[in-house]
C-alpha positions in Angstrom: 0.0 0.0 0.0 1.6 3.0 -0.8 2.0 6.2 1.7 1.2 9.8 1.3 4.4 10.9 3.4 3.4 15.2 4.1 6.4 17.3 5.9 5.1 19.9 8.4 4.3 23.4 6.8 3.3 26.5 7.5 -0.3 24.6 6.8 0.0 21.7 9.1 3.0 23.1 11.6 4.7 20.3 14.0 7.7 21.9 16.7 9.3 19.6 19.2 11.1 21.3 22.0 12.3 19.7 24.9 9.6 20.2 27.7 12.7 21.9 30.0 10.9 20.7 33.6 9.8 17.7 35.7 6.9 15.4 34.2 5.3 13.0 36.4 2.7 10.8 35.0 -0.2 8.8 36.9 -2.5 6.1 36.2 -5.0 5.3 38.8 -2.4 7.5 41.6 0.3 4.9 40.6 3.4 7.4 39.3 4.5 5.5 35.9 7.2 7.7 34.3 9.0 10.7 35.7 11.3 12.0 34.0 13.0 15.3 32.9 14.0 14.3 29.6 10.4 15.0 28.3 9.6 16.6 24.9 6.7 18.5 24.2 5.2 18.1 20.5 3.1 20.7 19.0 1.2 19.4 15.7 -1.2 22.4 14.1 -4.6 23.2 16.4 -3.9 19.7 18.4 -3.3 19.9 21.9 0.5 19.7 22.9 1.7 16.2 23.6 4.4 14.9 26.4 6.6 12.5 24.7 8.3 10.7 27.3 11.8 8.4 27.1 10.5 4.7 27.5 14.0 4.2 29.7 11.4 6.5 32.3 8.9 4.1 32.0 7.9 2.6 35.1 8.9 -1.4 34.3 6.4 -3.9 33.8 3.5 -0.8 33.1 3.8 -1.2 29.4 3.0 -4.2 27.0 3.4 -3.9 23.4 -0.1 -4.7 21.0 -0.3 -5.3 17.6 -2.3 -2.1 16.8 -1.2 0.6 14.3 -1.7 3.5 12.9 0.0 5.8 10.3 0.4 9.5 10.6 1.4 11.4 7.4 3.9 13.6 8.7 4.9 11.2 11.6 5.3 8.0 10.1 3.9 4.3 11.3 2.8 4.1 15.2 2.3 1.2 17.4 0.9 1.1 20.8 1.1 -0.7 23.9 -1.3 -1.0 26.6 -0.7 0.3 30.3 -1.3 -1.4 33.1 -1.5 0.3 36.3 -3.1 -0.6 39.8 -4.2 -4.7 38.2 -6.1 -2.8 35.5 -4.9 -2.7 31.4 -5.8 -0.4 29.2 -5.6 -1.6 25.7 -3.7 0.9 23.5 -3.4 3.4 26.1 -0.3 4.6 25.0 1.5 5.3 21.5 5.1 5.5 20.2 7.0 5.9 16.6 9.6 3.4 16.5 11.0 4.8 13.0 9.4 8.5 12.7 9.7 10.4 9.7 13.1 13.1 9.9 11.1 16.4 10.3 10.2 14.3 13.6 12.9 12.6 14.5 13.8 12.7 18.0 10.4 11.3 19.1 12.4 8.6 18.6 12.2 6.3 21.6 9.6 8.1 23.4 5.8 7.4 24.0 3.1 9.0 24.7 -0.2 8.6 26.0 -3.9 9.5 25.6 -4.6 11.8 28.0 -7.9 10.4 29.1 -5.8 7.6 30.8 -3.5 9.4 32.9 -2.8 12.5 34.8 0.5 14.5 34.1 1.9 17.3 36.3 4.8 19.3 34.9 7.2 21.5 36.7 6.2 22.8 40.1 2.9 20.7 40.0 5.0 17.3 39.4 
């Protein structure tokens, strides 16, 4: 199948900056990933996204699926589910193992949907 591959434009603009403070993510109270190694991705009128380093990963949380996606201007995604306090969430959480160049250093990172966890950044962490 081919791919329409799009690089970020004045029309669909994507920044990543490193976040520059303390993230602290929850699920169900339990922290998951702390980190300060954070980067925060801004993709045209979306709401910024925390990508966090998987090596701040809480271990054992995360458990690769065999769901994807494909993103345009990011590249392929796959997703793991979290599990946090004996409960999984099934795709929970997404990452871009190979992402296109204009995106880079999301490289080894993940995010996830923000209806699943609670983040607090900088003096709220």
């Amino acid at each position: 199948m081919e791919r329409t591959v799009k690089t970020p434009g004045p029309d669909h603009p994507i920044t990543v900056e490193p976040t520059g403070d303390r993230v602290v993510v929850r699920a169900g109270g339990q922290v998951i990933a702390e980190t300060t190694r954070a980067l925060t991705l801004r993709e045209s009128t979306y709401p910024p996204v925390q990508y966090i380093p998987l090596e701040d990963i809480a271990e054992g949380v995360l458990h690769r699926t065999d769901s994807q996606t494909y993103c345009p201007y990011k590249g392929d995604a796959s997703y793991y589910s979290l599990t946090s306090e004996g409960r999984e969430i099934t795709d929970a959480v997404w990452t871009y193992d190979k992402p296109y160049d204009a995106v880079s250093v999301i490289a080894g990172h993940v995010a996830f949907y923000p209806e699943h966890v609670e983040f607090a950044v900088g003096s709220d962490a």
